[in-house]
N, C-alpha and C positions, 0 to 999 in steps of 0.2 A: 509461565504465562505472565505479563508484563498487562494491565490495565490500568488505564488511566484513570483519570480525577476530574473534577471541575476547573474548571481554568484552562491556559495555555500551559501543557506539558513537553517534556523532551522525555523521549524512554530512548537507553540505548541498549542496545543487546548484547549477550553473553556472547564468548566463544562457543558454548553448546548452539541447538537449534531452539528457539525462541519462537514465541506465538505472542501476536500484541492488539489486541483488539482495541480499532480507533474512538473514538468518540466525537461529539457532540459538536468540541470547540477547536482550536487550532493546535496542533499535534505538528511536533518533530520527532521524527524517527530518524536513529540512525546507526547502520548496520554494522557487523563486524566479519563477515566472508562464510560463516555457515548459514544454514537452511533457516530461513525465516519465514513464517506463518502468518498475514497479514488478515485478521479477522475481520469482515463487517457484515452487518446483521441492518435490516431496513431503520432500526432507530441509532443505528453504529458512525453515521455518516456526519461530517463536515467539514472543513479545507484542512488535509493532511499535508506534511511535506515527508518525503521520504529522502534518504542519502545512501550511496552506494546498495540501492536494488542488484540483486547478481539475477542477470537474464539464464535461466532453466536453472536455477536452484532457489530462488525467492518464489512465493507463491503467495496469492492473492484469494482468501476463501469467502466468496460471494454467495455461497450456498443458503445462508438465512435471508441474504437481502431482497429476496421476490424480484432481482434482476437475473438478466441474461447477456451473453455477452454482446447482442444485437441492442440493447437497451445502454449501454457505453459509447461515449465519443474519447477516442484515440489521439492524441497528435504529440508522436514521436517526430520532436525537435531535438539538435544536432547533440548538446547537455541537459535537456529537461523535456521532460513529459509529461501530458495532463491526462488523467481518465479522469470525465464528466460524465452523472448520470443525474438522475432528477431527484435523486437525494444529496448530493453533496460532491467537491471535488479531490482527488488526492493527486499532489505534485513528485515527479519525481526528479531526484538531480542527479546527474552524472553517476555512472559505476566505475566507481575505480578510473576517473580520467577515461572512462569509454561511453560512447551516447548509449543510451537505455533503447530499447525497441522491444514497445511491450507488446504481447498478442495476446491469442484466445491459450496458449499455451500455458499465461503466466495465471491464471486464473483456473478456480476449483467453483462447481454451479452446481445445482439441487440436481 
């Protein structure tokens, strides 16, 4: 489990499966091809970037953040994607040279 600091951080991940809970300030994440655990909790949230998200094995655990997945705005563009909620936003870039298309799939809720 990989948590961050005050400031602008980068955490990158292991070869194992990795769990990284975001925080406050501006955060870059960036993956390495196993299962990653992307934690946020309602005081977890503010502009994330993420790189190489893998669609059905990266997972997004919204479970503390008193959201749902109808309380998210989606907009899978061709390289990058935004999930917007009313706590904060997380960017994603490109998988692996393939566009990201995130759903209710990629996401874990109370």
């Amino acid at each position: 489990m990989l948590l961050d600091g005050s400031g602008a951080d980068q955490l990158i991940g292991s070869r194992a499966d990795d769990q990284m809970t975001g925080g406050r300030d501006e955060l870059t994440f960036e993956l390495d091809g196993a299962q990653d655990l992307f934690v946020y909790g309602a005081e977890d949230w503010g502009s994330d970037t993420i790189f190489d998200f893998e669609d059905e094995v990266d997972l997004f655990d919204l479970s503390e953040s008193g959201l749902a997945f109808n309380d998210l705005t989606i907009v899978n563009e061709d390289f990058q994607t935004t999930i917007t909620s009313s706590l904060g936003m997380i960017t994603i870039l490109e998988n692996f040279n393939e566009p990201v298309q995130i759903t209710e799939a990629d996401f874990l809720f109370a």
